[in-house]
C-alpha positions as CSV (number, residue, x, y, z in Angstrom):
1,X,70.2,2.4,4.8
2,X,69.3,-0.9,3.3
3,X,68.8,-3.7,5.6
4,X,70.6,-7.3,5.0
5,X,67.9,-9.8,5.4
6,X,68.2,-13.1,6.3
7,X,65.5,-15.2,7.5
8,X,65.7,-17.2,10.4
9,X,62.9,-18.2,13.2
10,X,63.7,-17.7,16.6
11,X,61.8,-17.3,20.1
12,X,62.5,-13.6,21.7
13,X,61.8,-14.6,25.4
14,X,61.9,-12.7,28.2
15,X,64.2,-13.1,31.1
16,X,62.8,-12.5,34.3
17,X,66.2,-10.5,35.6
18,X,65.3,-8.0,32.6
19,X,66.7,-8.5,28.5
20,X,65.6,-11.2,26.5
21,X,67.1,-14.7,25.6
22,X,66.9,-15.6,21.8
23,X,66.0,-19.6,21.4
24,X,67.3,-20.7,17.9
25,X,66.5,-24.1,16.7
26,X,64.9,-26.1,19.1
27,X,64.1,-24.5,23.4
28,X,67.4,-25.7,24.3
29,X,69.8,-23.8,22.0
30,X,70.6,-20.3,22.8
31,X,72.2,-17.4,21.0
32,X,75.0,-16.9,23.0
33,X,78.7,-14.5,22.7
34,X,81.6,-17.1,21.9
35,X,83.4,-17.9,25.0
36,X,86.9,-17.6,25.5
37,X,88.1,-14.8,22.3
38,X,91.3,-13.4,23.1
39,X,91.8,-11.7,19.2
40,X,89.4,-10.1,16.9
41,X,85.2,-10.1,17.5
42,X,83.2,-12.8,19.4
43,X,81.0,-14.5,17.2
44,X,77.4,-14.9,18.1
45,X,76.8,-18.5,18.4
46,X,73.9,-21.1,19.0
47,X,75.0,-23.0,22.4
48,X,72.9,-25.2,24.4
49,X,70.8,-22.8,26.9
50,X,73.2,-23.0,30.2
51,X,70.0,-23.7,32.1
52,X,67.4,-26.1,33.2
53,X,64.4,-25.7,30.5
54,X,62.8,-24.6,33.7
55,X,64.8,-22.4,35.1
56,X,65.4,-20.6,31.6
57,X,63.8,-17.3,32.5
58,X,65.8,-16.5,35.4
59,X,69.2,-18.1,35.4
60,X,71.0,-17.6,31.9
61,X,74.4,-16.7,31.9
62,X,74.8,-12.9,30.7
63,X,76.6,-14.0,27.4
64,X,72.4,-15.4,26.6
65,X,71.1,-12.4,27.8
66,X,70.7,-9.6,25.2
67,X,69.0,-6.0,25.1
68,X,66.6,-4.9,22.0
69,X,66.7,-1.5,21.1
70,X,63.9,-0.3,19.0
71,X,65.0,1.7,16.0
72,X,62.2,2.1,13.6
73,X,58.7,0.5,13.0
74,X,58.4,-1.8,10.1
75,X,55.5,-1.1,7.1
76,X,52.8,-2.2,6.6
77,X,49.3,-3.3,9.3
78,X,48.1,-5.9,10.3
79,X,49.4,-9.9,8.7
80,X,50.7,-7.7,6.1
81,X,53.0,-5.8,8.8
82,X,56.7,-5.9,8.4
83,X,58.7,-6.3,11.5
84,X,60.3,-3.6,13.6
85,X,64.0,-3.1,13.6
86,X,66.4,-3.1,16.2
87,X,69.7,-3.2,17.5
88,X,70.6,-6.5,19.7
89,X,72.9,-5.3,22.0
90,X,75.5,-7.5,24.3
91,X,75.5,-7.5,28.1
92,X,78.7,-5.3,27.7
93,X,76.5,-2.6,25.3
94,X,78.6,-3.6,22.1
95,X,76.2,-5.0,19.3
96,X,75.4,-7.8,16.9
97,X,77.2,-7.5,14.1
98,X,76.8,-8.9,10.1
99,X,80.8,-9.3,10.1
100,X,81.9,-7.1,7.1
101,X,78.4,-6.3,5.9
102,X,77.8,-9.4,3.8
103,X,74.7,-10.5,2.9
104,X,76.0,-14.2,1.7
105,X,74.6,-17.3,3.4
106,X,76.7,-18.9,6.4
107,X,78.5,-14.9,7.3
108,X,79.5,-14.9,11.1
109,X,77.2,-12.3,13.4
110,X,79.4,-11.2,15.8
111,X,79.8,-8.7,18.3
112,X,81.4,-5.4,17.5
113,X,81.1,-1.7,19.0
114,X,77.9,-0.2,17.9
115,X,77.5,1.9,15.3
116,X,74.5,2.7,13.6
117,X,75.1,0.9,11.1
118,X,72.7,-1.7,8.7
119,X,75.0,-5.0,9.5
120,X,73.9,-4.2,13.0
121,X,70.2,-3.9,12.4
122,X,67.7,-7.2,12.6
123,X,64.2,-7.3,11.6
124,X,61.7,-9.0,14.1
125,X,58.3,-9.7,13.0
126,X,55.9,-11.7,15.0
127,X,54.7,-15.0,13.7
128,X,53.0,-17.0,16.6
129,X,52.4,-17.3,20.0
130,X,55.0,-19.2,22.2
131,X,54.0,-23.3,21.1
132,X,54.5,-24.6,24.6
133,X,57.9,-25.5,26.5
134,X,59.8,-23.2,28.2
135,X,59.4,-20.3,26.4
136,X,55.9,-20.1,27.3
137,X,56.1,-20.5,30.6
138,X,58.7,-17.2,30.6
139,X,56.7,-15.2,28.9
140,X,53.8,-15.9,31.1
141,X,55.9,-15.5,34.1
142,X,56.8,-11.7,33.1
143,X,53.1,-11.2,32.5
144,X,52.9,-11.4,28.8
Protein backbone atom coordinates (compact mmCIF):
# COMPACT_ATOMS: atom_id res chain seq x y z
CA UNK A 1 0.00 0.00 0.00
CA UNK A 2 1.12 3.59 -0.52
CA UNK A 3 2.16 5.40 2.49
CA UNK A 4 0.82 9.18 3.26
CA UNK A 5 3.80 11.17 4.04
CA UNK A 6 4.01 13.99 5.88
CA UNK A 7 7.08 15.35 7.30
CA UNK A 8 7.42 16.39 10.64
CA UNK A 9 10.66 16.20 13.20
CA UNK A 10 10.20 14.68 16.36
CA UNK A 11 12.48 13.09 19.16
CA UNK A 12 11.58 9.06 19.63
CA UNK A 13 12.80 8.74 23.32
CA UNK A 14 12.79 6.11 25.40
CA UNK A 15 10.97 5.66 28.59
CA UNK A 16 12.62 4.01 31.21
CA UNK A 17 9.25 1.88 32.29
CA UNK A 18 9.47 0.50 28.60
CA UNK A 19 7.61 2.38 25.14
CA UNK A 20 8.82 5.48 23.92
CA UNK A 21 7.66 9.17 24.33
CA UNK A 22 7.48 11.27 21.04
CA UNK A 23 8.77 15.10 21.80
CA UNK A 24 7.25 17.40 19.07
CA UNK A 25 8.24 20.95 18.81
CA UNK A 26 10.38 21.87 21.48
CA UNK A 27 11.49 18.96 24.93
CA UNK A 28 8.54 20.05 26.60
CA UNK A 29 5.65 19.11 24.19
CA UNK A 30 4.49 15.67 24.07
CA UNK A 31 2.38 13.57 21.69
CA UNK A 32 -0.22 12.70 23.79
CA UNK A 33 -4.21 10.78 23.38
CA UNK A 34 -6.84 13.71 23.86
CA UNK A 35 -8.10 13.67 27.28
CA UNK A 36 -11.57 13.44 28.25
CA UNK A 37 -13.45 11.98 24.54
CA UNK A 38 -16.69 10.62 25.33
CA UNK A 39 -17.83 10.29 21.17
CA UNK A 40 -15.93 9.34 18.18
CA UNK A 41 -11.69 8.85 18.16
CA UNK A 42 -9.27 10.61 20.40
CA UNK A 43 -7.15 12.78 18.61
CA UNK A 44 -3.43 12.60 19.02
CA UNK A 45 -2.38 15.85 20.27
CA UNK A 46 0.90 17.84 21.23
CA UNK A 47 0.44 18.68 25.20
CA UNK A 48 3.05 19.94 27.39
CA UNK A 49 5.10 16.68 28.67
CA UNK A 50 3.23 16.02 32.20
CA UNK A 51 6.60 15.78 33.65
CA UNK A 52 9.63 17.56 35.06
CA UNK A 53 12.18 17.73 31.99
CA UNK A 54 14.04 15.54 34.39
CA UNK A 55 12.02 13.20 35.30
CA UNK A 56 10.76 12.68 31.52
CA UNK A 57 12.05 9.20 31.11
CA UNK A 58 10.29 7.58 33.94
CA UNK A 59 7.16 9.44 34.92
CA UNK A 60 4.94 10.17 31.80
CA UNK A 61 1.39 9.56 31.99
CA UNK A 62 0.43 6.45 29.77
CA UNK A 63 -1.54 8.70 27.33
CA UNK A 64 2.58 9.90 26.38
CA UNK A 65 3.66 6.65 26.30
CA UNK A 66 3.41 4.83 22.96
CA UNK A 67 4.68 1.26 21.52
CA UNK A 68 6.50 1.10 17.89
CA UNK A 69 5.83 -1.78 15.98
CA UNK A 70 8.28 -2.47 13.17
CA UNK A 71 6.52 -3.29 9.95
CA UNK A 72 8.94 -3.08 7.15
CA UNK A 73 12.56 -1.66 6.52
CA UNK A 74 12.72 1.36 4.48
CA UNK A 75 15.12 1.52 0.99
CA UNK A 76 17.94 2.46 0.49
CA UNK A 77 21.78 2.35 2.78
CA UNK A 78 23.43 4.41 4.30
CA UNK A 79 22.44 8.82 4.25
CA UNK A 80 20.58 7.71 1.36
CA UNK A 81 18.42 5.16 3.63
CA UNK A 82 14.74 5.69 3.92
CA UNK A 83 13.20 5.22 7.20
CA UNK A 84 11.57 2.07 8.57
CA UNK A 85 7.85 1.92 9.05
CA UNK A 86 5.78 1.26 11.87
CA UNK A 87 2.71 1.20 13.60
CA UNK A 88 2.46 3.63 16.81
CA UNK A 89 0.36 1.93 18.97
CA UNK A 90 -1.72 3.48 22.21
CA UNK A 91 -1.19 2.20 25.72
CA UNK A 92 -4.71 0.54 25.26
CA UNK A 93 -3.16 -1.41 21.78
CA UNK A 94 -5.46 0.74 19.45
CA UNK A 95 -3.31 2.84 16.83
CA UNK A 96 -2.47 6.09 15.35
CA UNK A 97 -4.64 6.89 12.85
CA UNK A 98 -4.49 9.52 9.53
CA UNK A 99 -8.41 10.18 10.29
CA UNK A 100 -10.13 9.12 6.94
CA UNK A 101 -6.89 8.46 5.00
CA UNK A 102 -6.24 12.09 3.90
CA UNK A 103 -3.13 13.16 2.91
CA UNK A 104 -4.10 17.16 3.19
CA UNK A 105 -2.17 19.43 5.47
CA UNK A 106 -3.70 20.09 9.13
CA UNK A 107 -5.83 16.22 8.98
CA UNK A 108 -6.33 15.02 12.76
CA UNK A 109 -4.14 11.61 13.75
CA UNK A 110 -6.10 9.96 16.00
CA UNK A 111 -6.51 6.87 17.62
CA UNK A 112 -8.54 4.17 16.12
CA UNK A 113 -8.55 0.13 16.32
CA UNK A 114 -5.72 -1.19 14.29
CA UNK A 115 -5.92 -2.37 11.16
CA UNK A 116 -3.20 -2.83 8.88
CA UNK A 117 -3.93 -0.20 7.12
CA UNK A 118 -1.54 2.86 5.31
CA UNK A 119 -3.26 5.82 7.43
CA UNK A 120 -1.92 3.86 10.29
CA UNK A 121 1.67 3.55 9.09
CA UNK A 122 4.58 6.38 9.91
CA UNK A 123 7.93 6.54 8.45
CA UNK A 124 10.87 7.12 10.92
CA UNK A 125 14.12 7.93 9.66
CA UNK A 126 17.05 8.97 11.74
CA UNK A 127 18.39 12.37 11.34
CA UNK A 128 20.70 13.23 14.46
CA UNK A 129 21.73 12.32 17.64
CA UNK A 130 19.65 13.68 20.67
CA UNK A 131 21.04 17.72 20.80
CA UNK A 132 21.14 17.89 24.51
CA UNK A 133 18.15 18.39 27.12
CA UNK A 134 16.17 15.84 28.35
CA UNK A 135 15.95 13.67 25.66
CA UNK A 136 19.52 12.90 25.95
CA UNK A 137 19.74 12.19 29.18
CA UNK A 138 16.83 9.32 28.55
CA UNK A 139 18.30 7.80 26.03
CA UNK A 140 21.52 7.55 27.87
CA UNK A 141 19.77 6.31 30.89
CA UNK A 142 18.29 3.14 28.87
CA UNK A 143 21.87 2.60 27.61
CA UNK A 144 21.58 3.96 24.10
Amino acid sequence: PTLILSEQRVHVVPAVAGGYFIQVNTNSQCATVARGVAFGPASIDVLDCNTAPRESCSANPADQIFQLRFMQAGPGTGADRIGDVYEVRTANNECWDIQGGKSDQGVDVVRFSCNGQSNQRFRFKFIAPFDGGPSLACARRVGW
